[in-house]
C-alpha positions, 0 to 999 in steps of 0.5 A: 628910039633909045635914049643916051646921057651925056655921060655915055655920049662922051663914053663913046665921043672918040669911037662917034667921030671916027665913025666906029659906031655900029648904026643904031648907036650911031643914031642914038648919038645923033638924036642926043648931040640934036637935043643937046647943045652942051654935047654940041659944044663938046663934041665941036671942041674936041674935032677943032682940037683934033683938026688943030693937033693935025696940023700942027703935028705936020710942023718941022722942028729944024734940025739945030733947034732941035738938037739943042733942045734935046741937050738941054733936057738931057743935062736937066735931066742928068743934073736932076733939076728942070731945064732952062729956058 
């Protein structure tokens, strides 16, 4: 079986978890991430951010909160300085 550096694991990390990997790539990361606890790690973390990315993006900013905010940036970025808090 080919073999795969971590650096090319995390070339193709993204493609790997979206399942766009054609099948000998796609066993030659299996048998790397089976070999190497670092790339496990890595590959773990980034899911769990992707999972927690997903479900915060469902998150609803109510409508006045929102509004404000956007003034707020805009006058920040019209008076050329950063906005308050």
């Amino acid at each position: 079986m080919k073999e795969i550096s971590c650096e090319a694991l995390l070339v193709y990390l993204s493609d790997y978890i979206d399942n766009h990997l054609d099948e000998e790539l796609t066993a030659v990361a299996q048998h790397h991430l089976a070999t190497c606890e670092n790339c496990r790690i890595v590959l773990d973390s980034t899911q769990k951010t992707i999972i927690l990315f997903k479900e915060k993006s469902k998150e609803v900013i109510p409508a006045e909160r929102k509004a404000r905010l956007f003034h707020q940036l805009q006058d920040a970025f019209l008076a050329g300085k950063e906005p308050t808090k």
